[in-house]
mmCIF entry with sequence, helices, sheets and N, C-alpha, C, O atoms, coordinates in Angstrom:
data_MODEL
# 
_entry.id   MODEL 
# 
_entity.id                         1 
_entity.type                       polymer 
_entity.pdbx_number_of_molecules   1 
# 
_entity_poly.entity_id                      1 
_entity_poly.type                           'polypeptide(L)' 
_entity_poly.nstd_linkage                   no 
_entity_poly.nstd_monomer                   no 
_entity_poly.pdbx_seq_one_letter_code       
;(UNK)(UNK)(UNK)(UNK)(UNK)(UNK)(UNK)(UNK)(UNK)(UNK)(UNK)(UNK)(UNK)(UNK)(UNK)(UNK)
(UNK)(UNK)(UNK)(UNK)(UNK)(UNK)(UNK)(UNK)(UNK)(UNK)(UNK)(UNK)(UNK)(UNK)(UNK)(UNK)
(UNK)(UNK)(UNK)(UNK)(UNK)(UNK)(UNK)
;
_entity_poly.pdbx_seq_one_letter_code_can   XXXXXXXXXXXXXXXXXXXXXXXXXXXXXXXXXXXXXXX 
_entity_poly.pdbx_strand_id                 A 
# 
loop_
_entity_poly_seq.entity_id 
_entity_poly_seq.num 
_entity_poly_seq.mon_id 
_entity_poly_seq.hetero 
1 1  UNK n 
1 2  UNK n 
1 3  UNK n 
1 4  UNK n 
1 5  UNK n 
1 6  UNK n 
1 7  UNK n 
1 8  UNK n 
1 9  UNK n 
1 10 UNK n 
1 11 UNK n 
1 12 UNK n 
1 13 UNK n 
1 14 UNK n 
1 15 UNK n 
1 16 UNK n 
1 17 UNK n 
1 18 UNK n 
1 19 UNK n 
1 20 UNK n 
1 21 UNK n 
1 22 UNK n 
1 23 UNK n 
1 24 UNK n 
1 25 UNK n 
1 26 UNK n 
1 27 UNK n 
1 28 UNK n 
1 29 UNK n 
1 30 UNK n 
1 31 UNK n 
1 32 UNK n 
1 33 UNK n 
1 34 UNK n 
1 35 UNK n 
1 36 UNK n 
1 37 UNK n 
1 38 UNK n 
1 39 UNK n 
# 
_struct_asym.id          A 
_struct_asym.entity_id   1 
# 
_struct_conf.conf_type_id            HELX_P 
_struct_conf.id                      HELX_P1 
_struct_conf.pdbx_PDB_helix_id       AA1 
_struct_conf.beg_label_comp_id       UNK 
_struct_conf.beg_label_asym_id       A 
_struct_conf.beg_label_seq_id        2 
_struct_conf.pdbx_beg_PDB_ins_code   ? 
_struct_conf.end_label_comp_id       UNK 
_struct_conf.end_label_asym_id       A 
_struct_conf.end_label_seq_id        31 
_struct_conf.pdbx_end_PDB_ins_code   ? 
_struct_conf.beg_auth_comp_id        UNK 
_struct_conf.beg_auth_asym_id        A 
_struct_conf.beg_auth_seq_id         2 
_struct_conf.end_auth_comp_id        UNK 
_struct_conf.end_auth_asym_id        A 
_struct_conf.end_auth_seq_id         31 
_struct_conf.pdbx_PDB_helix_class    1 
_struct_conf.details                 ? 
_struct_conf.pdbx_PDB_helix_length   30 
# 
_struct_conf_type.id          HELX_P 
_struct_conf_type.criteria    ? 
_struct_conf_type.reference   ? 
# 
loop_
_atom_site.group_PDB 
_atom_site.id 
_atom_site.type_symbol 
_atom_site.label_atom_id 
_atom_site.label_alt_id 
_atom_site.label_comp_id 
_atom_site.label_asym_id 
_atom_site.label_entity_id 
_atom_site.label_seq_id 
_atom_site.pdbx_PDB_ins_code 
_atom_site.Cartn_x 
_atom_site.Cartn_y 
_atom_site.Cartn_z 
_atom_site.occupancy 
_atom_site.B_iso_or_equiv 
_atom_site.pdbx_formal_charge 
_atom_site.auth_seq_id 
_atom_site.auth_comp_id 
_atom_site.auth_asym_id 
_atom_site.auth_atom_id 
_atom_site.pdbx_PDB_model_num 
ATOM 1   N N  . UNK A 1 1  ? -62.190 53.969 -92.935  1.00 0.00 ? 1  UNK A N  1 
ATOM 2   C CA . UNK A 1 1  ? -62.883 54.924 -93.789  1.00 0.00 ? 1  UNK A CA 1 
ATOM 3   C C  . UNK A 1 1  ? -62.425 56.358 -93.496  1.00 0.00 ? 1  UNK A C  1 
ATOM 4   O O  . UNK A 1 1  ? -61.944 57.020 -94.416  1.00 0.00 ? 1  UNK A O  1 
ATOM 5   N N  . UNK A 1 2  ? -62.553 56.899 -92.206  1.00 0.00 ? 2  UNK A N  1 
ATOM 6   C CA . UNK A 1 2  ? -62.037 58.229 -91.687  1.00 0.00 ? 2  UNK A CA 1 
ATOM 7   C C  . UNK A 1 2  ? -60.614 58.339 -92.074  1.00 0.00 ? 2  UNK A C  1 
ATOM 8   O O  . UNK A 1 2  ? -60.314 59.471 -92.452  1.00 0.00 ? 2  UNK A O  1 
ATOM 9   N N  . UNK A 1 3  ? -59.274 57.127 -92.086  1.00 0.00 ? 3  UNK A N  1 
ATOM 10  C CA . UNK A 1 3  ? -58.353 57.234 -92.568  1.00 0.00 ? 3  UNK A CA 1 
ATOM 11  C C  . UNK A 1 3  ? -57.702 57.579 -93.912  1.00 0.00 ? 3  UNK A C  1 
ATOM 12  O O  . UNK A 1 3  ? -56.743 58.269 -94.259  1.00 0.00 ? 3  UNK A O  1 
ATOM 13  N N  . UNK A 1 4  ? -58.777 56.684 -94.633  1.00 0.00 ? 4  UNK A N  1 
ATOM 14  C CA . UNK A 1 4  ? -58.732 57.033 -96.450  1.00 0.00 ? 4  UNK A CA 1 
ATOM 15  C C  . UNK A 1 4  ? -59.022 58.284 -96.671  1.00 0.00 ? 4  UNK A C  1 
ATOM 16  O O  . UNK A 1 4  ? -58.475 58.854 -97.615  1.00 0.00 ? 4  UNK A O  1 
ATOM 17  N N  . UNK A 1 5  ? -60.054 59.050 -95.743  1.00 0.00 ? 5  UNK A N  1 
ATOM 18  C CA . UNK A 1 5  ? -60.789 60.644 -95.671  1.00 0.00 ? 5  UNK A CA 1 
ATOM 19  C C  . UNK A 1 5  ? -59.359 61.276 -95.532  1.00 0.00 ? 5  UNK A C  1 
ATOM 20  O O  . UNK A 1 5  ? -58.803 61.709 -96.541  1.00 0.00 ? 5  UNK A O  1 
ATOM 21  N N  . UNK A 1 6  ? -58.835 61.329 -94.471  1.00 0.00 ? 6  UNK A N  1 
ATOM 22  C CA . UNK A 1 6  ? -57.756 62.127 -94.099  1.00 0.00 ? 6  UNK A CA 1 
ATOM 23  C C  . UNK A 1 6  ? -56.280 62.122 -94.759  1.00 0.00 ? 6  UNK A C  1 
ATOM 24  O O  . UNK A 1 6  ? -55.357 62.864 -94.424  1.00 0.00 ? 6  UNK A O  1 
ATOM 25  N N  . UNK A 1 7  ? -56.238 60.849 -96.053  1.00 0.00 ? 7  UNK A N  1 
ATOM 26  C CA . UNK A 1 7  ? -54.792 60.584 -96.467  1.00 0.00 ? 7  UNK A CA 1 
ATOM 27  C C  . UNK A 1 7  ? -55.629 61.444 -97.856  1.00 0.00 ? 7  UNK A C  1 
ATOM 28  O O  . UNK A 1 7  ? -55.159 62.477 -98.335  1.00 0.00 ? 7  UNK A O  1 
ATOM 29  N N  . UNK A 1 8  ? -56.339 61.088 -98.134  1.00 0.00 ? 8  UNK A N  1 
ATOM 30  C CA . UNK A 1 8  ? -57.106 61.656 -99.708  1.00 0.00 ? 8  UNK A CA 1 
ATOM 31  C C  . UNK A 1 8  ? -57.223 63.711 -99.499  1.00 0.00 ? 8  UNK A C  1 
ATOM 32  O O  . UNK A 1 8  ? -56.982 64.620 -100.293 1.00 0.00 ? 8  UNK A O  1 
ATOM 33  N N  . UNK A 1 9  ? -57.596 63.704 -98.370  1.00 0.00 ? 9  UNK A N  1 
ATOM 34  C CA . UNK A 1 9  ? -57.140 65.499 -97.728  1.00 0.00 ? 9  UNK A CA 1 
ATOM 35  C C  . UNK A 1 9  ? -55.779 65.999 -98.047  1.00 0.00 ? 9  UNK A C  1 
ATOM 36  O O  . UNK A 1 9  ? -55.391 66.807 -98.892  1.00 0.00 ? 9  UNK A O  1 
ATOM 37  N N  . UNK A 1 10 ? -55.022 65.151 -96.948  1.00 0.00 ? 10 UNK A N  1 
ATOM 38  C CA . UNK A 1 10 ? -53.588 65.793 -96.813  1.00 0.00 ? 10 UNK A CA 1 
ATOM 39  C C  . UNK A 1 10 ? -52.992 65.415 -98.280  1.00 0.00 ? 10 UNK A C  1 
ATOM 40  O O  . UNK A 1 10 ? -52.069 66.120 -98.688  1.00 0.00 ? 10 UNK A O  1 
ATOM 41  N N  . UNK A 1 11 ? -53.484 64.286 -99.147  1.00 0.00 ? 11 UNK A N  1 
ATOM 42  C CA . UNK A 1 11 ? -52.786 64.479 -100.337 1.00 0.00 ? 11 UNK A CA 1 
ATOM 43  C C  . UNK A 1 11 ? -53.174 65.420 -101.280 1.00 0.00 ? 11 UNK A C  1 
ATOM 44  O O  . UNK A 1 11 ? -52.377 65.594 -102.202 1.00 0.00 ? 11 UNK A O  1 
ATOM 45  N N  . UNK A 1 12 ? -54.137 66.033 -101.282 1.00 0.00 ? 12 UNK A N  1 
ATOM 46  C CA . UNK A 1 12 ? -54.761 67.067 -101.956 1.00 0.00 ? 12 UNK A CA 1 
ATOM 47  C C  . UNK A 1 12 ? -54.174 68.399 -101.708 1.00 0.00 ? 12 UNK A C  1 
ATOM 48  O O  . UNK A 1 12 ? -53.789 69.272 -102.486 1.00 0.00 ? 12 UNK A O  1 
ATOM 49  N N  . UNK A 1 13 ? -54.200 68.344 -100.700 1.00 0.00 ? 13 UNK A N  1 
ATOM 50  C CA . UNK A 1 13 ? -53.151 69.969 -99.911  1.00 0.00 ? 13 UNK A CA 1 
ATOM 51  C C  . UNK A 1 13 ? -51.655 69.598 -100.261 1.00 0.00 ? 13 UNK A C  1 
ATOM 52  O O  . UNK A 1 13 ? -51.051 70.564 -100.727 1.00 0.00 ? 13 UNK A O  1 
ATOM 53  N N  . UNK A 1 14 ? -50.945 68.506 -100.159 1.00 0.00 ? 14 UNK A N  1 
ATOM 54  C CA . UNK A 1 14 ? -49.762 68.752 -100.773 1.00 0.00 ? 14 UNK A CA 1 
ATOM 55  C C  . UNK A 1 14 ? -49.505 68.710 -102.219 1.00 0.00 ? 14 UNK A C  1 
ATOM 56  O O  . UNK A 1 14 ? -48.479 69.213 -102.678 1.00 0.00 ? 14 UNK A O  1 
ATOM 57  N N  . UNK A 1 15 ? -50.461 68.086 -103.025 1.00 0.00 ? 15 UNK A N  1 
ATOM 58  C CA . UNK A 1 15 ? -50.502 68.368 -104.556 1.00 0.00 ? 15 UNK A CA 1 
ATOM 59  C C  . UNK A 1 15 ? -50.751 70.020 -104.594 1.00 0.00 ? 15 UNK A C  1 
ATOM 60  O O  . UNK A 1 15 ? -50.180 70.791 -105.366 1.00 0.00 ? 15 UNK A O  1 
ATOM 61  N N  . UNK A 1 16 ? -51.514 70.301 -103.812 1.00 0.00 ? 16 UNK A N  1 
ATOM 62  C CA . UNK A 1 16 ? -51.976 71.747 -104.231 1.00 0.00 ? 16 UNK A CA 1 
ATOM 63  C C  . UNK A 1 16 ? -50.728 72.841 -103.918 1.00 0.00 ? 16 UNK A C  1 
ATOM 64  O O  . UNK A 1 16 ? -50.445 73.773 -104.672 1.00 0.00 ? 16 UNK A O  1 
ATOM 65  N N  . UNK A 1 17 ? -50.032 72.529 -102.630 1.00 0.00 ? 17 UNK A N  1 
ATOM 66  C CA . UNK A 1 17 ? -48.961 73.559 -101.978 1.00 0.00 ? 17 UNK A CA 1 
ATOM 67  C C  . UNK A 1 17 ? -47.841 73.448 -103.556 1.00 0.00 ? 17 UNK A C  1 
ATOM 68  O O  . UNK A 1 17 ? -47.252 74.267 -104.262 1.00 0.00 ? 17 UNK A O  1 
ATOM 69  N N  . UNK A 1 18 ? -47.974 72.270 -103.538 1.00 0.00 ? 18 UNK A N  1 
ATOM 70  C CA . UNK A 1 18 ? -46.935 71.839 -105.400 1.00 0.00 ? 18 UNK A CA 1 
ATOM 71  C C  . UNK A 1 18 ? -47.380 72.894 -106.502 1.00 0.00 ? 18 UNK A C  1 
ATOM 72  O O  . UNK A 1 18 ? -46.748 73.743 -107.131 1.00 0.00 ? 18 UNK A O  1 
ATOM 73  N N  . UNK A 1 19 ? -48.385 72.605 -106.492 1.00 0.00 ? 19 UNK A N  1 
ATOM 74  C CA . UNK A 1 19 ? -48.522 72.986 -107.711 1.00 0.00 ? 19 UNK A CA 1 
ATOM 75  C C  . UNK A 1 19 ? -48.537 74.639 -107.811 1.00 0.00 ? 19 UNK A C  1 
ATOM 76  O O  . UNK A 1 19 ? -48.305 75.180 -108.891 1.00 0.00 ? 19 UNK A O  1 
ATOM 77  N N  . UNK A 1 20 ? -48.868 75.522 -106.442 1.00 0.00 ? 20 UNK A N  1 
ATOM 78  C CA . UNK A 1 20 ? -49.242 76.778 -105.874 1.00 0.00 ? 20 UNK A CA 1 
ATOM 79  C C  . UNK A 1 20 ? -47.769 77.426 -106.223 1.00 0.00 ? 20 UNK A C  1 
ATOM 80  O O  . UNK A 1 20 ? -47.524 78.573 -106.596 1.00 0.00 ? 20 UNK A O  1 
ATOM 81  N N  . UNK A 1 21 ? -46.941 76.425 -106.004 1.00 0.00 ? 21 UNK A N  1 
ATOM 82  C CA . UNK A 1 21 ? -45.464 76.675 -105.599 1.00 0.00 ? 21 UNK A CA 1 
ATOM 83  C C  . UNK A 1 21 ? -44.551 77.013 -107.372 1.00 0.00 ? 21 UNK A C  1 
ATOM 84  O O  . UNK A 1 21 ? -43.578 77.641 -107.788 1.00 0.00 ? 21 UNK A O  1 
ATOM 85  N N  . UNK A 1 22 ? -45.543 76.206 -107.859 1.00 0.00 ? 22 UNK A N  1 
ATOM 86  C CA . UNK A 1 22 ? -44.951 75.859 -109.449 1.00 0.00 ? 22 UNK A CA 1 
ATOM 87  C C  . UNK A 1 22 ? -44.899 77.098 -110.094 1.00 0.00 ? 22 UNK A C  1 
ATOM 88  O O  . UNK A 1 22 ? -44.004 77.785 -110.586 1.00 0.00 ? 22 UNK A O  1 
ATOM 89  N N  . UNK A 1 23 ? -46.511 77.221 -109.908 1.00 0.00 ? 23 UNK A N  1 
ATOM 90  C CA . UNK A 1 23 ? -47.139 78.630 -110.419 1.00 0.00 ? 23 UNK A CA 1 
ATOM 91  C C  . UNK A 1 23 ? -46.438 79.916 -110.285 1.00 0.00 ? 23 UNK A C  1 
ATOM 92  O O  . UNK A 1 23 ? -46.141 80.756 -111.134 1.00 0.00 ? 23 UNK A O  1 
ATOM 93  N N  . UNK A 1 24 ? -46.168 79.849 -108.497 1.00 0.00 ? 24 UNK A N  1 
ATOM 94  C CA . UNK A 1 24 ? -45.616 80.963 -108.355 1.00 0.00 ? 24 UNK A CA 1 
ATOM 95  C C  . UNK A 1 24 ? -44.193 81.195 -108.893 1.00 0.00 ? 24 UNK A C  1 
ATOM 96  O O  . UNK A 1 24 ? -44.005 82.336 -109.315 1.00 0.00 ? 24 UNK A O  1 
ATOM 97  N N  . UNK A 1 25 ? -43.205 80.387 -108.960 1.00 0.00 ? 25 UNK A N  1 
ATOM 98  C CA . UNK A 1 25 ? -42.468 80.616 -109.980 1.00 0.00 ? 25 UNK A CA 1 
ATOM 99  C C  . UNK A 1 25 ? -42.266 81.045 -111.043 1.00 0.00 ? 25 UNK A C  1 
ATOM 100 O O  . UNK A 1 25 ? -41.296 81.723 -111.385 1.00 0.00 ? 25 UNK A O  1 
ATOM 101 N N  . UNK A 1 26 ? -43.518 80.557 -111.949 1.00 0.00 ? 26 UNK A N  1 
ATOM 102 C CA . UNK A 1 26 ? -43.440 80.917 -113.061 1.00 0.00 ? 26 UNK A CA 1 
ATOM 103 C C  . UNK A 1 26 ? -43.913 82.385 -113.122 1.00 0.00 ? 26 UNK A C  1 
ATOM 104 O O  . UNK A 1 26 ? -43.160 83.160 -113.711 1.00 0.00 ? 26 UNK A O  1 
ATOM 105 N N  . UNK A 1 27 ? -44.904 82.812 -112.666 1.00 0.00 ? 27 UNK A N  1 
ATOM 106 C CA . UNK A 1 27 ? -45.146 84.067 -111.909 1.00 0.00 ? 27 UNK A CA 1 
ATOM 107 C C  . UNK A 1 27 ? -43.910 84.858 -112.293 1.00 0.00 ? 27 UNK A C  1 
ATOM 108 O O  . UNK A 1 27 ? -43.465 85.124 -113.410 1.00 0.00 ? 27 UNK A O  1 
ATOM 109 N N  . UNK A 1 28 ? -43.457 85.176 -111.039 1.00 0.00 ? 28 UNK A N  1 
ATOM 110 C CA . UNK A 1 28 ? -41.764 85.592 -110.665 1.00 0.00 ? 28 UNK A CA 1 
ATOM 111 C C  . UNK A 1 28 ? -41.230 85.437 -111.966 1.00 0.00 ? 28 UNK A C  1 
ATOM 112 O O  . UNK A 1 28 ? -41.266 86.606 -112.351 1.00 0.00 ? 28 UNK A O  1 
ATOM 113 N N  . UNK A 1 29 ? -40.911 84.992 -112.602 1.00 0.00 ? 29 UNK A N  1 
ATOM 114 C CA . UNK A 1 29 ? -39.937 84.869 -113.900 1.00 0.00 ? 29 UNK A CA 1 
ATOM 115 C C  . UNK A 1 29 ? -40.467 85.582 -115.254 1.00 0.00 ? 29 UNK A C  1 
ATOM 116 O O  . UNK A 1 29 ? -40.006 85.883 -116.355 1.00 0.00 ? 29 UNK A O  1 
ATOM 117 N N  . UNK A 1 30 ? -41.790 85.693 -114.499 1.00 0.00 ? 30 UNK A N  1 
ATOM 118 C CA . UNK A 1 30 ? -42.528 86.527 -115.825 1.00 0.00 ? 30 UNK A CA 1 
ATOM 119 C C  . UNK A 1 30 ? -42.461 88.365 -115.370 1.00 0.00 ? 30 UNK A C  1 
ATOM 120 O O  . UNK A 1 30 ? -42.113 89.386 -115.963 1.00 0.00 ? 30 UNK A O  1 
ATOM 121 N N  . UNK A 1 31 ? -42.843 88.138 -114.410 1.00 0.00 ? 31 UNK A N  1 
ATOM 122 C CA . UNK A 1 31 ? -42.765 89.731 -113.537 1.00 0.00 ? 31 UNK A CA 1 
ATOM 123 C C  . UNK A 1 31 ? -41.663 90.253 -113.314 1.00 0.00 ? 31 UNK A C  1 
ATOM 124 O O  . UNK A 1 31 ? -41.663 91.484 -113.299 1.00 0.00 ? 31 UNK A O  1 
ATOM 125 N N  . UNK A 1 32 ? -40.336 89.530 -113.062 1.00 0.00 ? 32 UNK A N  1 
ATOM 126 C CA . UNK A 1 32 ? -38.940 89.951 -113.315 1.00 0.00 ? 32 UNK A CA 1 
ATOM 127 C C  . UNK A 1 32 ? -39.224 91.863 -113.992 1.00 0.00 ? 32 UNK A C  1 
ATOM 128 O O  . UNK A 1 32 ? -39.498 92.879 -113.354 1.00 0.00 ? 32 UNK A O  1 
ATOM 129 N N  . UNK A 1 33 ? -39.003 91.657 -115.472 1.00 0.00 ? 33 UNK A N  1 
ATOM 130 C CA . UNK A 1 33 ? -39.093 92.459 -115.792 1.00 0.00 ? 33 UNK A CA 1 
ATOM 131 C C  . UNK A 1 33 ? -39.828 93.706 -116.303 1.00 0.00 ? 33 UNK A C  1 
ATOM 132 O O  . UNK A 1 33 ? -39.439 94.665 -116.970 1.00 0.00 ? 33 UNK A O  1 
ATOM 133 N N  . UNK A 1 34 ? -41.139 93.349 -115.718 1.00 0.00 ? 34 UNK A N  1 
ATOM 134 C CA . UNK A 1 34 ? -41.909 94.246 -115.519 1.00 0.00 ? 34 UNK A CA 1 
ATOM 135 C C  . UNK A 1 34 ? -42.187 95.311 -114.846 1.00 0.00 ? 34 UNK A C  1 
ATOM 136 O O  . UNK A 1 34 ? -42.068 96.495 -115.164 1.00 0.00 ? 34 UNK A O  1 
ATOM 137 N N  . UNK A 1 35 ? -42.698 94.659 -113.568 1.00 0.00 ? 35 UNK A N  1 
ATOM 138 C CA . UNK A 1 35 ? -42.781 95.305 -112.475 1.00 0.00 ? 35 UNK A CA 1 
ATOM 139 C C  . UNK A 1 35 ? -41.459 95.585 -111.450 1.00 0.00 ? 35 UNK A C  1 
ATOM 140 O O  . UNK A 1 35 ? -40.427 96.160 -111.796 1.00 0.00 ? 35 UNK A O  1 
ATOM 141 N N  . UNK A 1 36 ? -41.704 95.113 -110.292 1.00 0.00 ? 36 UNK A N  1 
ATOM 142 C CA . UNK A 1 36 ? -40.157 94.971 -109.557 1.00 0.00 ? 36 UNK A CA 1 
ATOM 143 C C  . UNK A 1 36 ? -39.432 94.174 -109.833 1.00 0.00 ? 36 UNK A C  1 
ATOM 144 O O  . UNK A 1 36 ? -39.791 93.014 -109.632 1.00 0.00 ? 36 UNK A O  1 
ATOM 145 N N  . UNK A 1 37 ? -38.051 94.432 -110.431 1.00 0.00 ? 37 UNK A N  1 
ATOM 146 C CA . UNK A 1 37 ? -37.253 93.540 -110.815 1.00 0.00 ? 37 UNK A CA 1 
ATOM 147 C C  . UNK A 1 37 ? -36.224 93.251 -109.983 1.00 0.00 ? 37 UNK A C  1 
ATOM 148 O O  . UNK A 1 37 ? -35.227 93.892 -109.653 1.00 0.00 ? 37 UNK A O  1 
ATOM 149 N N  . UNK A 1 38 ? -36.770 91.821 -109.606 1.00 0.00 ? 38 UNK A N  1 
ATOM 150 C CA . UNK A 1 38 ? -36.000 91.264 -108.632 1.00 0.00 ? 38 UNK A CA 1 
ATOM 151 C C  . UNK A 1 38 ? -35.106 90.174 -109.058 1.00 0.00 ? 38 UNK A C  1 
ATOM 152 O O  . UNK A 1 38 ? -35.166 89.097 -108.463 1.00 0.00 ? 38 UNK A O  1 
ATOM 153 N N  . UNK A 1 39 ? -34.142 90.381 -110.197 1.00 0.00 ? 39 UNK A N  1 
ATOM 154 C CA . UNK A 1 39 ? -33.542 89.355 -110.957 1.00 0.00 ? 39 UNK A CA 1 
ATOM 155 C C  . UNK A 1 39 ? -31.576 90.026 -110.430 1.00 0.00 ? 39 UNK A C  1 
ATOM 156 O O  . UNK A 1 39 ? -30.586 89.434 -110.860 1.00 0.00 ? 39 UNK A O  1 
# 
């Protein structure tokens, strides 16, 4: 039971670091030319 707890956690935090990661990309590609353009 404590095992299913802790695989259902750590899979949640790496869906999330994913998806955090996605975002921030898209982020960046939008802000390019706005603000600091780091292109």
């Amino acid at each position: 039971m404590i095992q299913g707890i802790l695989v259902g956690i750590t899979f949640s935090i790496a869906v999330g670091f994913i998806i955090k990661k996605f975002f921030w990309k898209k982020k960046t590609a939008k802000a390019c030319g706005k603000d600091d353009c780091g292109c």
